[in-house]
C-alpha positions as CSV (number, residue, x, y, z in Angstrom):
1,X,136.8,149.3,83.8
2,X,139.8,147.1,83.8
3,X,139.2,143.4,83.0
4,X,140.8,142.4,86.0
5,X,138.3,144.5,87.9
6,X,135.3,143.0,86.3
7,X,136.4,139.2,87.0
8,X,136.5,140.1,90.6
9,X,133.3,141.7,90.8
10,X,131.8,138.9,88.6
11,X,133.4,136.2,91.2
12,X,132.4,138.4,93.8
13,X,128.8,138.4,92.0
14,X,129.3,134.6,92.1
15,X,130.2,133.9,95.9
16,X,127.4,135.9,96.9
17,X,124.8,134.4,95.1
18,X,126.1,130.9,96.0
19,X,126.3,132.1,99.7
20,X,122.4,133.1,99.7
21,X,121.7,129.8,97.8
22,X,123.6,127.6,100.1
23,X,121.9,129.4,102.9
24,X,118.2,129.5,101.8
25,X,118.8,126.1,100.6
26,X,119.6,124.7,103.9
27,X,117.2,127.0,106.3
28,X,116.4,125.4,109.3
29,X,112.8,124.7,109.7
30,X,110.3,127.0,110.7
31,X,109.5,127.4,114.9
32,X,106.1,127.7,114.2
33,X,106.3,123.4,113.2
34,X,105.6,121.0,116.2
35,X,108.8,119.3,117.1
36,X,108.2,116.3,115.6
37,X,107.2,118.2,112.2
38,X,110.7,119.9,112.7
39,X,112.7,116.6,113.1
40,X,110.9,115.3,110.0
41,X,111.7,118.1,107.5
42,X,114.8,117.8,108.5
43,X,115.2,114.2,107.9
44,X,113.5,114.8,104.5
45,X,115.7,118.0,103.3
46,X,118.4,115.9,104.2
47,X,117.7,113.0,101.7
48,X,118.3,110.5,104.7
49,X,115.6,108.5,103.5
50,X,117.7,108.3,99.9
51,X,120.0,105.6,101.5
52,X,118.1,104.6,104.7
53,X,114.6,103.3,103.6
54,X,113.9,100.4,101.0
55,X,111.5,102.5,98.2
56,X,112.9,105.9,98.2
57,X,113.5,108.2,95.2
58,X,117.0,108.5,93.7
59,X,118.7,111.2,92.9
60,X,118.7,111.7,88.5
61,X,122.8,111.0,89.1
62,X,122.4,107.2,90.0
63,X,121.6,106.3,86.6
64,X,125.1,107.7,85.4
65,X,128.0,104.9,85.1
66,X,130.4,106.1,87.5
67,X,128.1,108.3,90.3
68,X,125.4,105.7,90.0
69,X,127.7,102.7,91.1
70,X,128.5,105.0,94.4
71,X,125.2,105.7,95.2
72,X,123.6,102.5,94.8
73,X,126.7,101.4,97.1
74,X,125.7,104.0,100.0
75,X,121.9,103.4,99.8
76,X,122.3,99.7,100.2
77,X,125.3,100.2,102.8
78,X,122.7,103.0,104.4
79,X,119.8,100.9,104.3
80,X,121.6,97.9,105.3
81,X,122.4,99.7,108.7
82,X,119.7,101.8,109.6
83,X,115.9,101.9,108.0
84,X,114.4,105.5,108.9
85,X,111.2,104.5,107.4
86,X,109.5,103.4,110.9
87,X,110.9,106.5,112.6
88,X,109.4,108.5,109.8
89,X,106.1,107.3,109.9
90,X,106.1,107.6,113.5
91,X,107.0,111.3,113.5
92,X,103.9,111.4,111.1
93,X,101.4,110.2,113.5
94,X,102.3,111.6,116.3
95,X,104.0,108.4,118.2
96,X,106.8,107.4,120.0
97,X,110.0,107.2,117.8
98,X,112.1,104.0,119.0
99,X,114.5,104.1,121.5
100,X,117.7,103.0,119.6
101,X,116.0,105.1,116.3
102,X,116.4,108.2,118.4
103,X,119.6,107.5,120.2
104,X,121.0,107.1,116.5
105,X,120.2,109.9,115.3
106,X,120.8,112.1,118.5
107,X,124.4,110.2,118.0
108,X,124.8,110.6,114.4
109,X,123.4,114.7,115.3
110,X,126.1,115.4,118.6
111,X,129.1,114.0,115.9
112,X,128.1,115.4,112.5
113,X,128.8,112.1,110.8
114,X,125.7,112.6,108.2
115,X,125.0,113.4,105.7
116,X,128.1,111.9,103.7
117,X,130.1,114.4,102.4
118,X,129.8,113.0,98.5
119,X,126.1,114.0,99.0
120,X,125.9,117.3,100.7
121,X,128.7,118.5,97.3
122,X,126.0,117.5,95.5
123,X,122.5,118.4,97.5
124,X,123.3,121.5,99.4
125,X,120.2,121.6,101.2
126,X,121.0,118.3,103.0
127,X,123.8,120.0,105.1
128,X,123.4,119.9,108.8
129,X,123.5,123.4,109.7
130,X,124.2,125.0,113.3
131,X,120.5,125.6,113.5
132,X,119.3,121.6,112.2
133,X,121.5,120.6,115.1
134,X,120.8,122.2,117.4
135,X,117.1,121.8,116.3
136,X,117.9,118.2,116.3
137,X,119.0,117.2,119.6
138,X,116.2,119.4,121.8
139,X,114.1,117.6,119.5
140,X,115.8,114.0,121.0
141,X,115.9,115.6,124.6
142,X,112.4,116.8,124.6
143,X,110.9,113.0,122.6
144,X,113.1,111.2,125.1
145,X,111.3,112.6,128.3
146,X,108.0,112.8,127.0
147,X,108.2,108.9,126.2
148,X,110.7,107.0,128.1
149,X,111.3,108.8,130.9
150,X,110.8,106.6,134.2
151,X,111.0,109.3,136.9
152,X,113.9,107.5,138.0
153,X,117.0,109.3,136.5
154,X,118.7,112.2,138.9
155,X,117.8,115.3,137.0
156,X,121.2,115.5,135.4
157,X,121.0,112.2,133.8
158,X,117.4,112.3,132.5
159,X,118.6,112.3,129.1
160,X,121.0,109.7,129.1
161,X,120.6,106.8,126.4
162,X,120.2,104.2,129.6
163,X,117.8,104.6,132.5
164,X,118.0,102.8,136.0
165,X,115.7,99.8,136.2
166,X,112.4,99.2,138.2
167,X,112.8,97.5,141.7
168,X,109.2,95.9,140.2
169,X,106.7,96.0,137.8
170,X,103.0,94.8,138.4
171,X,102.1,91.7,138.6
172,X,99.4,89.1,139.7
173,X,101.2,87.4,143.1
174,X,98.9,84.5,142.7
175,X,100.4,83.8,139.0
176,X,103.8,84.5,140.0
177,X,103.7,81.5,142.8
178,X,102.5,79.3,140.1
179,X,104.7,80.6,137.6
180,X,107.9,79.3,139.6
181,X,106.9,76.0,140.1
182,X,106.3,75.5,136.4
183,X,109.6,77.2,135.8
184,X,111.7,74.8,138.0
185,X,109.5,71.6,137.0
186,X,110.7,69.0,135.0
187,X,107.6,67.5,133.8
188,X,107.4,70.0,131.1
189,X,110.1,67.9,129.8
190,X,108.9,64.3,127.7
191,X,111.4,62.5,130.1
192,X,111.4,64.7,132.8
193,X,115.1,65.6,132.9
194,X,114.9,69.3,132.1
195,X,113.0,72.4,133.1
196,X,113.1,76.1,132.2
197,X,115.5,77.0,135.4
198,X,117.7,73.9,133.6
199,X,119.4,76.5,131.3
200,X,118.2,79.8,132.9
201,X,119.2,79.2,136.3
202,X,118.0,81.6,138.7
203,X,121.4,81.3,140.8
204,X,123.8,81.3,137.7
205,X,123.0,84.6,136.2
206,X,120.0,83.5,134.4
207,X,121.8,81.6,131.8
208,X,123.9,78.3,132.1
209,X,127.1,79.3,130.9
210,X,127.3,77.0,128.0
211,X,128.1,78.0,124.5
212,X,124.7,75.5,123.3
213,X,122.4,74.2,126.3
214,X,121.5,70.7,127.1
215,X,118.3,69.5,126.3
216,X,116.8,65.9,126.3
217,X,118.5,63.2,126.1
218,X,121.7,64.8,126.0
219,X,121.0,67.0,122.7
220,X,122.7,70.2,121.7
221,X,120.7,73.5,120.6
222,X,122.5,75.5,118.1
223,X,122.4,78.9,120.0
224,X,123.6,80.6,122.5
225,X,120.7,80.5,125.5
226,X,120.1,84.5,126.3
227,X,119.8,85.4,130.5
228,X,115.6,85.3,131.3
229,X,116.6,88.2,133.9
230,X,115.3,91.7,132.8
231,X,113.9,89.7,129.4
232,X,110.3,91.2,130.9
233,X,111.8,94.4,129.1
234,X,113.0,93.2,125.6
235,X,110.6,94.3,122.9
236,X,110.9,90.6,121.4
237,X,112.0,87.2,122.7
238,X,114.6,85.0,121.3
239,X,117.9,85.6,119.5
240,X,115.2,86.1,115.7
241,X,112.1,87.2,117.5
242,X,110.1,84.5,116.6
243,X,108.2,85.4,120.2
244,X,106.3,88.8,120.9
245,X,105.7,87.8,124.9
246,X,107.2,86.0,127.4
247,X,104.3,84.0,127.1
248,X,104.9,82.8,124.0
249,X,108.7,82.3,124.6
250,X,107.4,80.0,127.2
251,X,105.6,77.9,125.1
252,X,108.3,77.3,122.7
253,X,111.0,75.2,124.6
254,X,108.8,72.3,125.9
255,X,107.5,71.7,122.1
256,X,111.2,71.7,121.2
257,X,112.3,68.3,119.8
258,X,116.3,68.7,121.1
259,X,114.7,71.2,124.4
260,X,112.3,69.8,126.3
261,X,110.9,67.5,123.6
262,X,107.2,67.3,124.2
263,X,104.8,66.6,121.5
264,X,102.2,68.9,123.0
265,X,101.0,70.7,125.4
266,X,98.2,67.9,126.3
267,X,100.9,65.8,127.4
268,X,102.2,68.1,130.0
269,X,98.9,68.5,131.2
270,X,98.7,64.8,131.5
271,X,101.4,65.3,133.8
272,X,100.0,68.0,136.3
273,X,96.9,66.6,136.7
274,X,97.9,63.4,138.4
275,X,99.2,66.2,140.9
276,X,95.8,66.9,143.2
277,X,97.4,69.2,145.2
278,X,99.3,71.5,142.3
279,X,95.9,70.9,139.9
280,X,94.1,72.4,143.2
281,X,95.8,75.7,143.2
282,X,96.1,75.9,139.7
283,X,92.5,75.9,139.4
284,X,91.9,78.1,141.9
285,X,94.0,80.7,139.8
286,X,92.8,79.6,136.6
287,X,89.1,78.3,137.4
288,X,88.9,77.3,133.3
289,X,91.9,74.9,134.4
290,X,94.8,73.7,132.5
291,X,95.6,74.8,129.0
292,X,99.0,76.3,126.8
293,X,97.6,79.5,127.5
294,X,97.3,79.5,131.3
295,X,100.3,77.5,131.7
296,X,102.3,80.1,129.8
297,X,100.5,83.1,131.6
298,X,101.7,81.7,134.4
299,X,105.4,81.4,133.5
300,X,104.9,84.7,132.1
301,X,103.7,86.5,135.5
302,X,106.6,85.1,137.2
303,X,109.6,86.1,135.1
304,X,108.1,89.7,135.3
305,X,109.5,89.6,138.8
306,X,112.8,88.6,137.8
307,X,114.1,91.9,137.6
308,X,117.9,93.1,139.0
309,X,117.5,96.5,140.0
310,X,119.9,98.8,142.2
311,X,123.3,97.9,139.9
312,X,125.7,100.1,140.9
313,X,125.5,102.2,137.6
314,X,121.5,102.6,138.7
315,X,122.9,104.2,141.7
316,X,124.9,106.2,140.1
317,X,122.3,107.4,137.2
318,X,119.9,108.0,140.5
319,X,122.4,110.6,141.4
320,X,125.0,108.5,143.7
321,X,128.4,110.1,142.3
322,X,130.6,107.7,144.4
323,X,128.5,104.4,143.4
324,X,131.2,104.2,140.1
325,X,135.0,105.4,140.1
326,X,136.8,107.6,137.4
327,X,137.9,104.3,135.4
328,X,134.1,103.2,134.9
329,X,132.7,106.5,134.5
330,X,135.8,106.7,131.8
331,X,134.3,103.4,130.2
332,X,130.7,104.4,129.9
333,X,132.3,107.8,127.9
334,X,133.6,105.3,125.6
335,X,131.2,103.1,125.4
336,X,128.7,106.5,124.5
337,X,131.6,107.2,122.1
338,X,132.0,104.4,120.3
339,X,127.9,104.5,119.9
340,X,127.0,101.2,122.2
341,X,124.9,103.2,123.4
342,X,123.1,103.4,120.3
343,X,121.9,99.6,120.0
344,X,122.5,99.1,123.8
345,X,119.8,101.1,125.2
346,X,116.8,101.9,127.6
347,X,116.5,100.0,131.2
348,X,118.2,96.8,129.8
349,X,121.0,98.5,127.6
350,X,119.3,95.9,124.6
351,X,116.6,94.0,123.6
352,X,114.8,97.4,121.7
353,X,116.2,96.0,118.1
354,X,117.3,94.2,115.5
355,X,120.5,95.0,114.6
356,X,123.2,92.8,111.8
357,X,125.7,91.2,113.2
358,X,129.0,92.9,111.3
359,X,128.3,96.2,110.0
360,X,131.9,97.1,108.8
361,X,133.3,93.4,108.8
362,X,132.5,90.3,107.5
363,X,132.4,88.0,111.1
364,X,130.9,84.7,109.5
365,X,133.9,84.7,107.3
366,X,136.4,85.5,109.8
367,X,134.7,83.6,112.3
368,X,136.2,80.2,110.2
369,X,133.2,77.9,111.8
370,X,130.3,76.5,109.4
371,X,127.4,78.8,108.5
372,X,124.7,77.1,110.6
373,X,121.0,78.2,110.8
374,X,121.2,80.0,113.6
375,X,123.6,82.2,112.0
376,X,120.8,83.5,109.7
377,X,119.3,85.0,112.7
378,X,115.7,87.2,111.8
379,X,116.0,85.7,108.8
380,X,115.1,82.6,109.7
381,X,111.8,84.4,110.8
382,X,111.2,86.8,107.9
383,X,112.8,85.6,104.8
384,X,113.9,88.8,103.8
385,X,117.6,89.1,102.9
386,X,118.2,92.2,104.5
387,X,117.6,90.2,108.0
388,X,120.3,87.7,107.6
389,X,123.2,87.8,110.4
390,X,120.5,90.3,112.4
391,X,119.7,89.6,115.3
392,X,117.6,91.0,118.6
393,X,120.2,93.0,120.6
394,X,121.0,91.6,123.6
395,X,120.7,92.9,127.1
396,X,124.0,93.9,128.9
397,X,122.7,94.0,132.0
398,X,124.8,91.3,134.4
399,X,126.7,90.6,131.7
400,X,129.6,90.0,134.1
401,X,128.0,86.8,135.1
402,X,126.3,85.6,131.5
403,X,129.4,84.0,129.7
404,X,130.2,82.8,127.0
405,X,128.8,86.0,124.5
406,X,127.1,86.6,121.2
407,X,124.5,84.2,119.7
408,X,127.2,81.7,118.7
409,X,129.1,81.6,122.3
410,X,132.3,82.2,121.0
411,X,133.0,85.0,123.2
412,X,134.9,83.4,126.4
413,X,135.4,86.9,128.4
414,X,133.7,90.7,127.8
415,X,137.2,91.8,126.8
416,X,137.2,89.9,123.9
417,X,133.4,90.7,123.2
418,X,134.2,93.8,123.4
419,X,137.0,93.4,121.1
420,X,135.1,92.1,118.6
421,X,132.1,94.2,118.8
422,X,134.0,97.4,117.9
423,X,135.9,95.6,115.2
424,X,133.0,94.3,113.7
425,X,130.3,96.6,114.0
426,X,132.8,100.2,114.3
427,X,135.8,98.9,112.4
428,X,137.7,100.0,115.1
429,X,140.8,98.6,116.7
430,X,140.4,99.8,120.5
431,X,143.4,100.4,122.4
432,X,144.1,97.9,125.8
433,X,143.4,100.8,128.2
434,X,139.9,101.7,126.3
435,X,138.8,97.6,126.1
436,X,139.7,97.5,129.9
437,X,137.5,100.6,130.8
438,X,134.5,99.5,129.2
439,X,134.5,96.1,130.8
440,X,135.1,97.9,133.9
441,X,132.1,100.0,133.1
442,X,129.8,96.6,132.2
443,X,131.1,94.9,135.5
444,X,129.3,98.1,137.5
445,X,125.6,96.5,135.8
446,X,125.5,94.1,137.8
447,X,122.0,94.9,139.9
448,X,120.0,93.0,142.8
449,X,117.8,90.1,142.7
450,X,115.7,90.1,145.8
451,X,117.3,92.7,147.5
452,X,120.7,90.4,147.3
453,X,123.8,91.3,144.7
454,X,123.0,88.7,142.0
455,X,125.9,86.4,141.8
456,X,126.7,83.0,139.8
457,X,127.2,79.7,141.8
458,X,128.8,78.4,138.2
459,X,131.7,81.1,139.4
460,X,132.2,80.6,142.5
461,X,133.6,76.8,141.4
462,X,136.1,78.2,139.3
């Protein structure tokens, strides 16, 4: 046998055995597993949780001089973006995997962005095969109607990363009558100057349109005040979470020295109860009388009801083809493209997450303003450096009418929010004709508040 014969056997030898290896090494997992088992294995084969989880096992490579100073710069980049580790457990027991956890990975799935292609050279069985993706997102379909389906969603957009809002959501009526009085009363201010409606007016879009609000005494906050419309659905309150309820978000600004400036919550009550007939009522909602807690229960109940339903992209979502044209319907493409619709999710499109402010670019330095404390965002809360410059998504919901953007204000217009989100978080330099469809697309979220288009009496000055 000729030598040239027996090299191309041998190669031939070679291919195949690398060909059964590659494809043994990245078998899809068994049928027989539960969906949720499924999704994990293939998380787990695919060495996600190397870069995207804080105590993970590293590969015997990152040790090495060279390879080790890439990988420990894609696990921290990885982690930095996106910890797995909650998903994972979740999958584990059995539970609900976050909304903006799967619409990431669904997103990362339908583009074949992961794993990186320096790791799969190296760790064959991390490949995304045909079969894991496929796998994959009917694993993402299935987990997102099981969980956060809201019957509300024509049949063809049940699967879609946003779902059309409630027109209500229960709550005590008795409460809720309360609850706006307290909202639009100043006496939860020390000098009776400023209530809650004050910076979240009810007629301006649920904000004040003011890069820092006004408190006492003609005192500036540091941060951007977020609208209180929808904020019944946000998973936190407040720009670093500091509150887990409404409840407790109400309790914050009246104890605020530059807010509402109160020293406690006795001296508000002072206040109300030289009021027979509002103490009257109160009590006979709250027969225990005054306190924080029924005070803020009250607030609470209220700004459940402040909900804007029936947007025009609700409409369309509920199956109303003409209730968007062809230019917004081109926007929300991009803005699913661009993966806003990975952080921007659920009824509110936001408030599911913590997510850092500049993912591909540094904004605080280009930014050229002070590093304040605000700009530390969970931080502030948590201490943990991974949190600084993250912050709880926002809501895009009548965004058309909440001006100026981001937790700083320095966004005037959505253009140029837009703008800078896909620079900052996508490293992408959109085109005009893309920037103008996706603000066409967030002008269509504009929904109803009492039946009425919300508006904002701010604009109708200008």
């Amino acid at each position: 046998m000729k030598k040239s014969t027996k090299l191309a056997i041998a190669l031939l030898v070679v291919i195949v055995l690398l060909t059964v290896t590659y494809r043994v090494a990245n078998k899809a997992p068994s049928q027989e597993l539960t969906a949720d088992a499924q999704m994990q294995e293939i998380i787990t084969s695919g060495g996600c949780l190397r870069c995207h989880s804080a105590n993970s096992d590293l590969p015997f490579y990152a040790s090495w001089p060279v390879a080790g100073n890439i990988v420990m710069k894609d696990v921290a980049e990885g982690h930095r973006t996106f910890d797995m580790a909650e998903m994972v457990e979740a999958l584990k027991a059995g539970k609900p995997v976050g909304k903006v956890a799967l619409a990431k990975v669904e997103k990362v799935m339908m583009d074949g962005k992961m794993p990186l292609h320096q790791y799969y050279m190296v760790h064959w069985g991390s490949t995304t095969t045909g079969a894991k993706k496929e796998m994959a997102l009917a694993w993402a379909k299935q987990h997102r109607l099981a969980h956060y389906a809201n019957g509300l969603s024509a049949e063809e957009f049940a699967n879609e990363p946003i779902r059309p809002i409630a027109d209500s959501i229960p709550v005590d009526m008795r409460k809720v009558i309360l609850g706006d009085l307290l909202y639009h009363d100043t006496r939860l201010s020390a000098d009776n100057t400023v209530s809650c409606a004050s910076c979240h007016g009810l007629n301006t879009g649920g904000v004040d349109n003011k890069q820092y609000s006004e408190g006492v005494g003609g005192q500036f906050g540091g941060v951007n005040a977020p609208t209180v419309y929808n904020a019944a659905y946000n998973f936190v309150q407040f720009w670093d979470g500091r509150a887990g309820t409404l409840a407790e978000q109400a309790a914050g600004p009246p104890l605020n020295p530059v807010e509402m400036a109160c020293h406690s919550f006795d001296e508000i009550i002072a206040k109300l109860q030289q009021d027979e007939n509002f103490s009257k009522a109160f009590t006979e909602v709250y027969p225990d009388g005054y306190s924080e807690k029924n005070i803020t229960n009250a607030i609470e109940e209220f700004e459940k009801t402040l909900l804007t339903p029936n947007s025009r992209f609700d409409r369309y979502l509920k199956g109303d083809k003409k209730a968007i044209n062809d230019v917004e319907l081109a926007g929300y493409e991009l803005f699913k493209k661009y993966d806003c619709a990975t952080c921007h999710v659920g009824e509110t499109l936001g408030g599911q997450s913590y997510e850092l402010m500049g993912v591909k670019r540094d904004y605080f330095a280009d930014r050229g303003l002070e590093m304040t404390e605000e700009d530390n965002g969970r931080f502030k809360q948590t201490k943990d450096d991974r949190d600084k410059h993250r912050f709880k998504v926002p809501g895009l919901r009548n965004i058309a009418l909440t001006a100026p953007y981001f937790h700083d204000g320095s966004m005037k217009t959505m253009k140029e929010a837009v703008d800078y989100m896909a620079k900052y978080q996508m490293n992408l330099d959109l085109p005009e004709d893309e920037l103008n469809k996706i603000v066409s697309f967030l002008e269509t979220l504009t929904g109803e508040y009492k039946g009425k288009l919300l508006t904002n009496d701010n604009f109708k000055e200008l």
